[in-house]
N, C-alpha and C positions, 0 to 999 in steps of 0.2 A: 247553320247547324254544323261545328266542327268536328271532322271526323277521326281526324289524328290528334290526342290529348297534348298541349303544351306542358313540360318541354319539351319537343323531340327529338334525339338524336338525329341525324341526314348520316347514314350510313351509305353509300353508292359501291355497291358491291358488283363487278365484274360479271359478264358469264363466260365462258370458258374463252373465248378470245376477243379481245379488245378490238372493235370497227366493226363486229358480225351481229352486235345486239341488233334486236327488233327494234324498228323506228319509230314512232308511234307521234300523234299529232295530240295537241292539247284541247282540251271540250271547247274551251272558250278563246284563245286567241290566235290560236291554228299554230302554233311553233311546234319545229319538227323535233324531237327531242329521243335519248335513249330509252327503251321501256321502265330499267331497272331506277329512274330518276324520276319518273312520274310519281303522283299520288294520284289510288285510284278511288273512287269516289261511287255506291250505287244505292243510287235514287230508285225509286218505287213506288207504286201506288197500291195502296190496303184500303178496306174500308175498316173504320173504328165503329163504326157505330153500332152497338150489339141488336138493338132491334132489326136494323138492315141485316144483317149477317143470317139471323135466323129467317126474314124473309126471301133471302134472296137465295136458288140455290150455287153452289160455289162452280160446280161442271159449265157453267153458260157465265161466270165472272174469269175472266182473265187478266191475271194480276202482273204486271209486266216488272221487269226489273230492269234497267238500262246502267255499263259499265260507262263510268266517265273518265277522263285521264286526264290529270292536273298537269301542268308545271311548274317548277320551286314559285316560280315569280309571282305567276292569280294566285297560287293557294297559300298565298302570304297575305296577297292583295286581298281575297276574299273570305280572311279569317279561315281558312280549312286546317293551315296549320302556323304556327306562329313560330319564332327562331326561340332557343334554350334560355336557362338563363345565364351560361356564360356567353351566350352574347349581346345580353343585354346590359353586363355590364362593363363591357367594352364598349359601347355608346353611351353610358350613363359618364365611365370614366375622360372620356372626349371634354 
C-alpha cells in the first residue's frame, strides 16, 4: 500500500543547522539516517467489520497506531514511493 503518490518530488530540507538533525534508524534495514530524509509510514489496526463494531464496545478495544521511518532506498524497494518522472526518463534515455 503506497503512501507517498508517484511522482514525488525528494525535497531534503535542512533544520536550522546542518549535523544537529535528529538521527533516526530505518523500520526495516536499521540504517542510521537524517530524520528530515525519512519517509514516515503509520500502520494501524481498525476493525472494518460493522457488525463487530456494534458488538464490541470501543473503551475495552485499543486501536494502536505504530510510526515507521523508511529510507529513500526500502521505500523504493518496497513500492512506498517510487522516483518522478523526470527520472525516469533519464533511464529510459540510457
Amino acid at each position: 500500500m503506497p503512501v507517498s503518490k508517484a511522482p514525488y518530488k525528494r525535497k531534503y530540507e535542512h533544520t536550522h543547522a546542518r549535523g544537529s538533525e535528529t538521527v533516526i534508524e530505518c523500520s526495516f534495514c536499521g540504517r542510521r539516517l537524517p530524520r528530515y530524509k525519512a519517509f514516515v509510514i503509520t500502520k494501524g489496526f481498525s476493525i472494518n467489520d460493522p457488525t463487530l463494531k456494534k458488538q464490541i464496545d470501543p473503551r475495552y478495544v485499543h486501536t494502536f497506531q505504530r510510526k515507521y521511518y523508511v529510507c529513500p532506498s526500502c521505500a523504493r524497494f518496497r513500492g512506498i514511493a517510487q522516483p518522478g518522472k523526470s527520472v525516469r526518463k533519464k533511464h529510459l534515455e540510457r
